[in-house]
C-alpha positions in Angstrom: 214.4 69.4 15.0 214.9 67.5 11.4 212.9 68.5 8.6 210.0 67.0 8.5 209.2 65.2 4.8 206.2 64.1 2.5 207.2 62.4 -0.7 203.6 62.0 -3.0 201.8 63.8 -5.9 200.0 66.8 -4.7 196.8 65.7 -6.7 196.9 62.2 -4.3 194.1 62.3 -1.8 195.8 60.7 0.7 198.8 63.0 0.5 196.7 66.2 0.4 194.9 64.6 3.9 198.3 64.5 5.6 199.3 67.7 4.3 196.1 69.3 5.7 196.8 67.9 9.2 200.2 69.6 9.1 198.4 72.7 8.2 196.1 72.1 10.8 198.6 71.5 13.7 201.2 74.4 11.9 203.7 71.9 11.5 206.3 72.8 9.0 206.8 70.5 6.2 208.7 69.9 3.0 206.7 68.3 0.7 208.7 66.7 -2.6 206.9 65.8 -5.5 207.4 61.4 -5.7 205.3 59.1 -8.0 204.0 55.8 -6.7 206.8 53.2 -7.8 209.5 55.5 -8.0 213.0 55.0 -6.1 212.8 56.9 -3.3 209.1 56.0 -2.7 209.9 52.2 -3.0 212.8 52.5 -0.7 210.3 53.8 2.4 207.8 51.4 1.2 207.8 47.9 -0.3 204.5 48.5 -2.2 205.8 51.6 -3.8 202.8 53.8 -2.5 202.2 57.2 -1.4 202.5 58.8 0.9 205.6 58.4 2.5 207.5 60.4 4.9 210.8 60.8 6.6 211.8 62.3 9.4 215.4 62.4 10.7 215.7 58.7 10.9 212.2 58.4 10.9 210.3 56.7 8.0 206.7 55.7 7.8 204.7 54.6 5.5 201.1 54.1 4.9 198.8 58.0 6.2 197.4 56.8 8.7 200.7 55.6 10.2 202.2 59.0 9.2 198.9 61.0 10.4 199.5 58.9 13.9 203.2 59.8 13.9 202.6 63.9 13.1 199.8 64.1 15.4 201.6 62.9 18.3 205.6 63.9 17.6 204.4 67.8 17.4 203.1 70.4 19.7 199.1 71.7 18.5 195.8 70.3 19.1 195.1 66.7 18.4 193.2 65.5 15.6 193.4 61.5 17.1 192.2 62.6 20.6 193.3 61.0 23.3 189.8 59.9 24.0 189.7 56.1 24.1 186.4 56.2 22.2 187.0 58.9 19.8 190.2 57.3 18.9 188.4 54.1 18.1 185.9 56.0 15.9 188.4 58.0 14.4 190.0 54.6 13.2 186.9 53.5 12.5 186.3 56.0 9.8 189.6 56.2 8.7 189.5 52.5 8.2 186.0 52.3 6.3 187.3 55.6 4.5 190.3 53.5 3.0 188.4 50.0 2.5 185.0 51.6 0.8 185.1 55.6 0.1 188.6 55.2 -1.4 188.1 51.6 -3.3 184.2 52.9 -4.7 184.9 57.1 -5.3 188.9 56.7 -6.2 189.4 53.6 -7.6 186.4 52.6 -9.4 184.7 56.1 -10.4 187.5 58.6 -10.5 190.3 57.0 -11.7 188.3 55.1 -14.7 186.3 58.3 -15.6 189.4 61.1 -15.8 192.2 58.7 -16.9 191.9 55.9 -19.5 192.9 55.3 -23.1 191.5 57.5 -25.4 191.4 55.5 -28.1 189.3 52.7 -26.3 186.9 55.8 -24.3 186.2 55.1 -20.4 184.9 51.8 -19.2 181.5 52.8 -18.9 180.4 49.9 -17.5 182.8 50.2 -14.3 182.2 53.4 -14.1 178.1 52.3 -13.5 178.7 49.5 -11.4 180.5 51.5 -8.8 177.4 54.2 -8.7 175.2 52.3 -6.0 178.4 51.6 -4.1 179.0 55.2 -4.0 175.8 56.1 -3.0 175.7 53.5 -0.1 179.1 55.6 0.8 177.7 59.1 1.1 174.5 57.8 2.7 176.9 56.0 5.5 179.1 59.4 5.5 175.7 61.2 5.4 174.1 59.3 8.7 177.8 59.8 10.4 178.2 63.5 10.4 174.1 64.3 10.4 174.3 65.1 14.2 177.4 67.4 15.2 178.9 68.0 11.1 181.7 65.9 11.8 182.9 62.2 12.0 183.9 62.1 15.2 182.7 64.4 18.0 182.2 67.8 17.2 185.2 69.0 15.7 187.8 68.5 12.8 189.9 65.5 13.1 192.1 63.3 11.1 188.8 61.0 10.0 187.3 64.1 8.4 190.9 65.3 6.4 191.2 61.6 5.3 187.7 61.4 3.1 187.2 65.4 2.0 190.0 65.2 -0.6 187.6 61.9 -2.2 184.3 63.6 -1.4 185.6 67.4 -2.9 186.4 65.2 -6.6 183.2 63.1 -6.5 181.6 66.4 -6.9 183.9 67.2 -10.2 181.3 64.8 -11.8 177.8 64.6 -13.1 176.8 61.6 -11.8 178.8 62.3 -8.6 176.9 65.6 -7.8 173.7 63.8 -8.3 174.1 61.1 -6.0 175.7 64.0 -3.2 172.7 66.0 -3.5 170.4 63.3 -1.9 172.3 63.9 0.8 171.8 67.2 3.0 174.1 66.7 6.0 176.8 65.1 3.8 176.5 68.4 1.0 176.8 70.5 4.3 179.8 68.5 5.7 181.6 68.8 2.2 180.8 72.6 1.8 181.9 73.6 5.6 185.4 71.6 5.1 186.0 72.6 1.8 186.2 76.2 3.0 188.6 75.2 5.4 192.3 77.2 4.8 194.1 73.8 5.3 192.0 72.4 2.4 192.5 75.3 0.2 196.2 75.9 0.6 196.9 71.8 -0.3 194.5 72.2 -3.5 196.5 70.7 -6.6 197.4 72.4 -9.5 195.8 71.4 -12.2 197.2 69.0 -13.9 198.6 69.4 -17.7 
C-alpha cells in the first residue's frame, strides 16, 4: 500500500488531531514538516491550509475530510462509528469544535497572546473579549462529556482528538486555567486524554 502522508506543522492542532488518530488506529504515516501557504500545501489545497495529505493518488484536504478518509481506508477500530447517531454527534462536535472552540481558544486567545509584535505587546483587548466566549466553550464541552468522559458515547473518537490539542494549550495560560477550573467534568476529560500515548507521542517540540 502507498505511503500514507501529512504535510503541516507539528505544533498545529489540527495536524496533531489527525496524527493522534493514526496513532490510535496504528496506521503508519509520514508526516513532512509544510507551512500554511507554502507550495506543496497550496497545491492540495486552494486556501493554502493545513493539514493536507496524500495518499498514492489520493489528496485531501480539510481534517475532517482526511480523518474521514484514514478512518475508513485502514484496518483498526473506528473512531467515526458506523452508528448513524454517533456519527451525527461525532460531526456535530467536530463541527462546533472548528466553528467555536477553534475560532474563541485558537484564533482569538492563543494566537494573539503567544505570537504578536513585540514592539506594539499583545492586543489585550482581543485577548479579553474572547474570555466569556471561551468560557461559554468549556461549559458546552463541560455539559457534553459530564455523563460517560467523552463526546460521543463512551469511548475515544475523532470528536475528542479534534478539540484536546485546543483544550491541552488553553491550559498553557493564566486566564485559560482559570476559566477550566470551573469546570470539573471538562478538567477530568482534559486530564484522562492528555495521558493518552497517542497525545504524548504527537506533542510538539518546543518551538525556538
Amino acid at each position: 500500500m502507498a505511503e500514507l502522508e501529512i504535510m503541516g506543522v507539528p505544533f498545529s492542532n489540527y495536524v496533531r488531531s489527525i496524527r493522534m488518530l493514526c496513532e490510535e488506529k496504528g496506521v503508519t504515516y509520514k508526516l513532512t514538516p509544510s507551512r500554511p501557504q507554502s507550495p506543496e500545501v497550496k497545491a492540495i489545497h486552494p486556501a493554502g491550509q493545513i493539514p493536507v495529505m496524500r495518499h498514492g493518488d489520493v489528496t485531501l484536504f480539510e481534517s475532517k475530510a482526511i480523518a474521514t478518509y484514514i478512518d475508513r481506508t485502514f484496518p483498526g477500530q473506528k473512531f467515526i462509528p458506523d452508528d448513524t447517531l454517533e456519527t451525527a454527534q461525532v460531526e456535530q462536535w467536530v463541527s462546533y469544535g472548528n466553528v467555536k472552540v477553534d475560532r474563541w481558544i485558537m484564533r482569538e486567545f492563543v494566537v494573539p497572546s503567544a505570537f504578536f509584535d513585540k514592539a506594539k505587546g499583545p492586543d489585550t483587548a482581543r485577548i479579553a473579549a474572547a474570555l466569556p466566549e471561551i468560557d461559554k466553550c468549556c461549559k458546552a464541552l463541560d455539559n457534553g462529556v459530564a455523563q460517560t468522559g467523552h463526546l460521543v458515547g463512551s469511548r475515544l473518537t475523532y470528536a475528542d482528538m479534534n478539540v484536546i490539542p485546543m483544550l491541552s494549550l488553553l491550559l498553557n495560560f493564566p486566564a485559560g486555567k482559570e476559566i477550566m477550573a470551573k469546570y470539573r467534568s471538562l478538567c477530568a476529560y482534559v486530564e484522562s486524554l492528555a495521558n493518552l500515548p497517542s497525545f504524548t507521542n504527537t506533542a510538539a517540540l518546543p518551538r525556538r
